[in-house]
Backbone as a ProteinNet text record, in pm:
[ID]
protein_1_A
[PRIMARY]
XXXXXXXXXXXXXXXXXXXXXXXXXXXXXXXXXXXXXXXXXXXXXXXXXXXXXXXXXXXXXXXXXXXXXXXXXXXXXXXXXXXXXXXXXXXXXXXXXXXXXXXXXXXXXXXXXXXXXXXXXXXXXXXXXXXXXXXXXXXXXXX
[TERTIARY]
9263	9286.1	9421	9381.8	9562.5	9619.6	9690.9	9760.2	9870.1	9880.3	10006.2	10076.7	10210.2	10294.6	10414.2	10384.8	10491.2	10565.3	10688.7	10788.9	10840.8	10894.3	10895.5	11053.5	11057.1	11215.3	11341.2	11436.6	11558.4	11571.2	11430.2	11396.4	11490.6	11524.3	11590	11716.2	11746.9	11910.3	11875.4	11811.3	11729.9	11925.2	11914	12064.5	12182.1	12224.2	12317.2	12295.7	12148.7	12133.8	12121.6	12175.5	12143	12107.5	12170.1	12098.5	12118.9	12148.4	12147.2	11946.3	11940	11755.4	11676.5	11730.1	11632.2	11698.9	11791.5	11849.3	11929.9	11903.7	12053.9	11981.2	11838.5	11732.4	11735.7	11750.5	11777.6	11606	11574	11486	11376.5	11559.2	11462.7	11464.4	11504.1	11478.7	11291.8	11302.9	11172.1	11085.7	11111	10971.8	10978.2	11064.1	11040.8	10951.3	10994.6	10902.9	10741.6	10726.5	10601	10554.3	10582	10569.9	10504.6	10575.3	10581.9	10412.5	10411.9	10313.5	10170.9	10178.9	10079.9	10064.7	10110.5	10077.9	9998.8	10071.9	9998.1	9828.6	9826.7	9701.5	9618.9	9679.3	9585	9564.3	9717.3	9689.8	9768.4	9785.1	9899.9	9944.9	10081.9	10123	10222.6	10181.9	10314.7	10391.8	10554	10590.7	10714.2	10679.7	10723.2	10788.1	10951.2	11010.9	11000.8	11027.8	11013.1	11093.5	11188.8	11186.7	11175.7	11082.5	10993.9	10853.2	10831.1	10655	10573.1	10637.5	10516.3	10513	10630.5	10584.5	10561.1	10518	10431.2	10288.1	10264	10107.6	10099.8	10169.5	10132.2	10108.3	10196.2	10177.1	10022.6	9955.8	9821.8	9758.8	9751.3	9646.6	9609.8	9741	9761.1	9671.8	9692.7	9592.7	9451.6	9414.5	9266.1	9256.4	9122.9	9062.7	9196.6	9346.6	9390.1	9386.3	9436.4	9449.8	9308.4	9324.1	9228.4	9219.1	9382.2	9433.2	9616.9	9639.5	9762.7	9796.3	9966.9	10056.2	10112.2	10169.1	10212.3	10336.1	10410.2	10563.8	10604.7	10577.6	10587.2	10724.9	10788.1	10895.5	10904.1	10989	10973.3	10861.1	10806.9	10664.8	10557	10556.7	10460.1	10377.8	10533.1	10523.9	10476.9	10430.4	10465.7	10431.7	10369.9	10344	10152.1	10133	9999.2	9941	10051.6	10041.2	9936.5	10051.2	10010.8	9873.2	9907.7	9709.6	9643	9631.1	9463	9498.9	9629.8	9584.6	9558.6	9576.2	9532.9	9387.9	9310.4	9179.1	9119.3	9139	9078	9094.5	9193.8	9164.1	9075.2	9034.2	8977.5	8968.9	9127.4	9133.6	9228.4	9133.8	9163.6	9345.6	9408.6	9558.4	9590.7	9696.6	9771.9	9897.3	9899.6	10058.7	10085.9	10213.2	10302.2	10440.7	10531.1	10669.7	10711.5	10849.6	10958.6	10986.7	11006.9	11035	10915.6	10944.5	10816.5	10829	10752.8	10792.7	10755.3	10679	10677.6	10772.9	10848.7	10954	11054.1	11061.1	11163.5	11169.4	11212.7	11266.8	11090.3	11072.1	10945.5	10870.2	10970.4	10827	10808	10877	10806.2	10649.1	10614.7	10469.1	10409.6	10387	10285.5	10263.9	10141.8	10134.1	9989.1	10073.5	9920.3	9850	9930.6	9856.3	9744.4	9773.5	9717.4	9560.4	9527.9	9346.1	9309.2	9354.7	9326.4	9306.7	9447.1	9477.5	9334.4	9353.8	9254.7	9318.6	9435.8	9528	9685.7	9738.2	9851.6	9902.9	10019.8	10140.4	10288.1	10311.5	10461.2	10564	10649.7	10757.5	10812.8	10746	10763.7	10873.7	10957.7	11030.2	10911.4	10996	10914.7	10781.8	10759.4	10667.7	10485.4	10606.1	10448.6	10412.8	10467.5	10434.5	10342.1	10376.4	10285.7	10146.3	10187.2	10021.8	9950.6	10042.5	9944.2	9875.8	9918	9856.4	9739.8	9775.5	9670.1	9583.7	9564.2	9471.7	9383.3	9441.3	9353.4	9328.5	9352	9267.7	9161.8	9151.3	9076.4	8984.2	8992.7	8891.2	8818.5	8856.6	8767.2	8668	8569.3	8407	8441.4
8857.8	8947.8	9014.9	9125.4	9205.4	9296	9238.9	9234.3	9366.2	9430.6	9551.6	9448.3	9490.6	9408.7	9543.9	9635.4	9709.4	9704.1	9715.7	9678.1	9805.9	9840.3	9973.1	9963.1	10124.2	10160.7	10052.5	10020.1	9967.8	9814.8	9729.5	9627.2	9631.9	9733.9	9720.9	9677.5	9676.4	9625.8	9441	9404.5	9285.5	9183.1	9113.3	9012	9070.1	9156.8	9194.9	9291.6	9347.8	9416.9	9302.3	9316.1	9269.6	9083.2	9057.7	8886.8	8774.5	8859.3	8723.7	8778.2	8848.9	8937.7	8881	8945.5	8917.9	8814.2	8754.9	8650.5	8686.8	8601.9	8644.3	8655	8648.5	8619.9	8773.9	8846.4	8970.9	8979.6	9082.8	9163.9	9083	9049.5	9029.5	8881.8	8782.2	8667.9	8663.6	8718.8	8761.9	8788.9	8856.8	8905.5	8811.7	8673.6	8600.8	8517.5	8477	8385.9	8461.1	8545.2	8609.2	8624.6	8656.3	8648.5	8464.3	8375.5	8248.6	8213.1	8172	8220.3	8312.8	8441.5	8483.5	8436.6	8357.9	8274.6	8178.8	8096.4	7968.2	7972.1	8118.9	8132.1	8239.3	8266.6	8300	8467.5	8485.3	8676.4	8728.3	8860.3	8923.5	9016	8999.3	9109.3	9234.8	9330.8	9367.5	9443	9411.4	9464.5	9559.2	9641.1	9786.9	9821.4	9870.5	9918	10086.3	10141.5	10282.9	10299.3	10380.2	10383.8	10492.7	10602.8	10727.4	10719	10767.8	10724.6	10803.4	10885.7	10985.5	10895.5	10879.7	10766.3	10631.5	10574.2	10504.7	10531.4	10627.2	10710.5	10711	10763.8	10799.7	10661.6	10532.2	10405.8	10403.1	10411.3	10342.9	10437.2	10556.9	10624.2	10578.7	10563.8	10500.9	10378.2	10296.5	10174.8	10171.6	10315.2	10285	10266.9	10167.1	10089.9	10017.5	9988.7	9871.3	9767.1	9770.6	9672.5	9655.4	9509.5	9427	9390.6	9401.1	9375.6	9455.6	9466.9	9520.3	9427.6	9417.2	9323.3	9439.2	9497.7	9579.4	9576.2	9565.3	9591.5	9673.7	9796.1	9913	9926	9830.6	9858.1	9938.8	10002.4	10095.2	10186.8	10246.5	10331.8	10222	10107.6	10065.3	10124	10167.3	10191.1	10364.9	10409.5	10556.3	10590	10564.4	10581.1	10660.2	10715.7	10793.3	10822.8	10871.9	10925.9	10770.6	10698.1	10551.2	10475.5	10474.2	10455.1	10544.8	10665.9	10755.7	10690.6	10698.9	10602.9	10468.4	10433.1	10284	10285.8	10362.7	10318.7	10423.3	10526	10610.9	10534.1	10504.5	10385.8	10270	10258.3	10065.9	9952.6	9937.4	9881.6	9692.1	9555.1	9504.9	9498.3	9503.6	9550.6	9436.1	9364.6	9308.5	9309.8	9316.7	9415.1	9264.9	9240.6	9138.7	9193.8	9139.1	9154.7	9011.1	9054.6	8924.8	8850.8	8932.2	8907.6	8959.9	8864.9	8864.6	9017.2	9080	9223.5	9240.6	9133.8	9120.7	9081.6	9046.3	8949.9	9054	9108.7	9225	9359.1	9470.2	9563.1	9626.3	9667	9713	9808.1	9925	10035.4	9910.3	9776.9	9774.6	9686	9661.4	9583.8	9714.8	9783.8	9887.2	9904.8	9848.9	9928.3	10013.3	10101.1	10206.6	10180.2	10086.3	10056.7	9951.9	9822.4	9724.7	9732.1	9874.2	9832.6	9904.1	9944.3	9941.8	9860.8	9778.2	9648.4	9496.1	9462	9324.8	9242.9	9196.3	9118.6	9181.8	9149.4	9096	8945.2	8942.6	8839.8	8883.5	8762.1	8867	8704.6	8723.5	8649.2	8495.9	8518.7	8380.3	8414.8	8505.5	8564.2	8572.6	8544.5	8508.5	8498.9	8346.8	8291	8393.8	8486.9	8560.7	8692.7	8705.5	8737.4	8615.5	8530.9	8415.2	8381.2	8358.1	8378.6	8484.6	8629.3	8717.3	8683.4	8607.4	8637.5	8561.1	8424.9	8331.5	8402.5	8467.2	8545.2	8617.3	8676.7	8758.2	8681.9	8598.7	8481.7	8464.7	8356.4	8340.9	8371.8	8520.9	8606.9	8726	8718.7	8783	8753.9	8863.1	8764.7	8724.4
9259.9	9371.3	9353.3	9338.5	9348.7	9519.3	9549.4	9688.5	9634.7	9732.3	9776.3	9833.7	9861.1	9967.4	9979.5	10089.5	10101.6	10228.4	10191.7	10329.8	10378.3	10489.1	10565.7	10527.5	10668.8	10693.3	10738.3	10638.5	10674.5	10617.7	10566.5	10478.4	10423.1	10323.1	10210.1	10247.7	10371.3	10430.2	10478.2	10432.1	10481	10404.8	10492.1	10441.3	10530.6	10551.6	10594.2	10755.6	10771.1	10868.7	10981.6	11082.9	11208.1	11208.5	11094.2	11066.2	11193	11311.8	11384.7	11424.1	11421.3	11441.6	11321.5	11228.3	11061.1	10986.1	11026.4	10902.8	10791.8	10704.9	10631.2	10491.5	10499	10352.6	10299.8	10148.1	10117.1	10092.2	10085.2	10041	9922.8	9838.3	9659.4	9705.7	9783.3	9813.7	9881	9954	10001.3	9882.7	9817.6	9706	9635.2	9599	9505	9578.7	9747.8	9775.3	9758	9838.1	9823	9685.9	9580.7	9501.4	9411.4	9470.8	9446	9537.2	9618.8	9750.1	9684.7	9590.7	9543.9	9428.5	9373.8	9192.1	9267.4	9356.5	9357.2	9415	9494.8	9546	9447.7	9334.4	9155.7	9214.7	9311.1	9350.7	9233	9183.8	9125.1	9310.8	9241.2	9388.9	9327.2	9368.9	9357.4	9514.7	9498.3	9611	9608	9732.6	9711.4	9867.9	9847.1	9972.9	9983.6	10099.5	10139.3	10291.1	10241.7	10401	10479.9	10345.6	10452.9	10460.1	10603.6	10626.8	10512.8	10470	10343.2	10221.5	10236	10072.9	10082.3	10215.2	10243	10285.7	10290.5	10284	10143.3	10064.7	9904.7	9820.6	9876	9848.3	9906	9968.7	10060.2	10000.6	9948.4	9898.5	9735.5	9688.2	9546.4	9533.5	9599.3	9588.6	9612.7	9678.7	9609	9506.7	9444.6	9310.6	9272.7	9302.1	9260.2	9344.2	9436.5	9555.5	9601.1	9630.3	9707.3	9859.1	9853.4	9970.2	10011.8	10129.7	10169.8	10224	10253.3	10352.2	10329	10505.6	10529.2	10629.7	10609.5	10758.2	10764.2	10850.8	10879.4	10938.7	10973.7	11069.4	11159.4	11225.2	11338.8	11348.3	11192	11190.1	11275	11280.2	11351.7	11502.1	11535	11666.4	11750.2	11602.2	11640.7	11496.8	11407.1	11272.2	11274	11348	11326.8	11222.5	11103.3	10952	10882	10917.6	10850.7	10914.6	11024.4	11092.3	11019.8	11017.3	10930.1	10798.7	10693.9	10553.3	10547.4	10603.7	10667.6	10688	10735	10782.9	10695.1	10635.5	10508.1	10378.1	10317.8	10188.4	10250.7	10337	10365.1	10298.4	10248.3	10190.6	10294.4	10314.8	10413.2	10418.4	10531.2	10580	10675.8	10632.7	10755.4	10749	10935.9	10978.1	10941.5	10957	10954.9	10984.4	11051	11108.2	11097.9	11074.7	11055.5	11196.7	11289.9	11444.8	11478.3	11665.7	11733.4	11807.1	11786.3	11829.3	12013.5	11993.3	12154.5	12262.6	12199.7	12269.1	12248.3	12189	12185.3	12288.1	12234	12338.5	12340.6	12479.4	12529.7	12453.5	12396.8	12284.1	12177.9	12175.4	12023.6	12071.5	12174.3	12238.1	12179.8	12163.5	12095	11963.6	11873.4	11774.8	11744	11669.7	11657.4	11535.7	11437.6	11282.4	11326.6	11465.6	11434.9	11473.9	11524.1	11527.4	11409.5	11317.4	11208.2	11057.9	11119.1	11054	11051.3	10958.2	10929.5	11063.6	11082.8	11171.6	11156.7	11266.5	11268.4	11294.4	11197.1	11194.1	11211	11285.6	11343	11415.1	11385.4	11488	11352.6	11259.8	11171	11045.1	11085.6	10924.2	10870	10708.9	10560.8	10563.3	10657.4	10655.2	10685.3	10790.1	10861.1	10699.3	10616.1	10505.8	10443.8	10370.8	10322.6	10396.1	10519	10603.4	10554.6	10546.5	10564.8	10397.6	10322.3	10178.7	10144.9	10237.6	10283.2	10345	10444.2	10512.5	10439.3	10345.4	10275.7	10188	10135.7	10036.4	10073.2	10174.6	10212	10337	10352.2	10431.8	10360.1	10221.2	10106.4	10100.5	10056.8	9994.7	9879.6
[MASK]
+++++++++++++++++++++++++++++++++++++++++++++++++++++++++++++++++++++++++++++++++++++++++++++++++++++++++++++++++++++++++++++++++++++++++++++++

């Protein structure tokens, strides 16, 4: 199974942005675990930051016929990302949102997203971890 894993706007500041919110884990700490996480479950992954919504459309169109599966953290596009809902549900290729924080528990626009009825599931509020679920998820909710 080959998995996308693309991370949205401001990721790439992951360690130093806001870490009492996101922690103090960088980016490339993250892709090793995920990375670690897709060997043991026999995925290849590869993972990819952006932090404009077009070249996260051009990522989701690209993976038709490679990807099997998406893990997606849209970051703030979640909330207001329309572009990313139609490539999202035109590749159909299965998608889960995942967020580091519980976006619910947070400031009120972020209770809205427009990717997730497009999405296979969301995961959200577990750091890291709600990445690794999402890889499990698509393991084993494949035919």
């Amino acid at each position: 199974m080959n998995v996308l894993v693309i991370h949205g706007p401001n990721l790439n500041l992951l360690g130093t942005r806001e870490p009492d919110t996101y922690g103090t884990q960088t980016l490339a700490e993250l892709d090793a675990q995920v990375a670690a996480q897709a060997l043991a479950l026999g995925m290849e992954v590869r993972c990819v930051q952006h932090n404009s919504e077009g070249a996260i459309v051009e990522e989701l169109h690209a993976a038709r016929g490679r990807a099997d599966g998406i893990v997606l953290n849209a970051g703030a596009f979640t909330h207001y990302g329309y572009a990313l809902r139609d490539a999202i549900a035109a590749v159909g290729i299965p998608t889960i949102e995942v967020h580091l924080t519980n976006t619910l528990a947070r400031e009120p626009f972020r209770a809205t997203s427009v990717i997730g009825p497009v999405c296979r599931g969301t995961i959200a509020g577990f750091g890291v971890t709600s990445y690794l679920l999402a890889l499990r998820a698509l393991a084993e909710t494949q035919p």
